[in-house]
N, C-alpha and C positions, 0 to 999 in steps of 0.2 A: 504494500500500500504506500503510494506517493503521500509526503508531508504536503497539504496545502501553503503551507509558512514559505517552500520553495518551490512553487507554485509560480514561473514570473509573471505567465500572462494571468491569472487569474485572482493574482495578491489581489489584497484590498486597496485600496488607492486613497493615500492619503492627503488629504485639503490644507495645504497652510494657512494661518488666518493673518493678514496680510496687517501692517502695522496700523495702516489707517480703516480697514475693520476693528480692528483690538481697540482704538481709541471711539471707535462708535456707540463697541459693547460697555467699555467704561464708563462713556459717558449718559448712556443709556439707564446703564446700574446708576449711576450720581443720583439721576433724574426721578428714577423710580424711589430710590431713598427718600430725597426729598418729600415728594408726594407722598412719601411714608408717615413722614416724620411730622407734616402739613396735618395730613387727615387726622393722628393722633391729639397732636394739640388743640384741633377743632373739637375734637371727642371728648378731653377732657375740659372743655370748657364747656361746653354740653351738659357735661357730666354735672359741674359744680355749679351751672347755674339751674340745673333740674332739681338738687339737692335747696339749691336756697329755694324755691319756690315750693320745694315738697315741706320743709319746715315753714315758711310761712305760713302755707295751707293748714299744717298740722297745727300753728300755733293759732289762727285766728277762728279755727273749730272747737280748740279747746278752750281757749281765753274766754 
């Protein structure tokens, strides 16, 4: 049985990612981060002003 690995016409072919690909992907990952990082601070301010308004609510049923 022949090894595929020495294989030449049928090796797998490999793609190099070209430097200005790499810097697309980078910059791609930044961007997605960002909008990471965007959406979470929105969330938790979301967060803390649902919280102030569930206490208010809570206080002016009880008061």
């Amino acid at each position: 049985m022949k090894s595929d690995n020495l294989d030449h016409e049928n090796r797998p072919i490999k793609y190099g990612v070209t430097p200005d690909e790499l810097r697309q992907i980078q910059q791609r990952r930044i961007e997605a981060h960002e909008q990471q990082q965007t959406a979470d601070t929105l969330n938790l301010a979301r967060a803390v002003k649902l919280g102030q308004a569930l206490k208010q609510h809570e206080e002016a049923s009880h008061g």
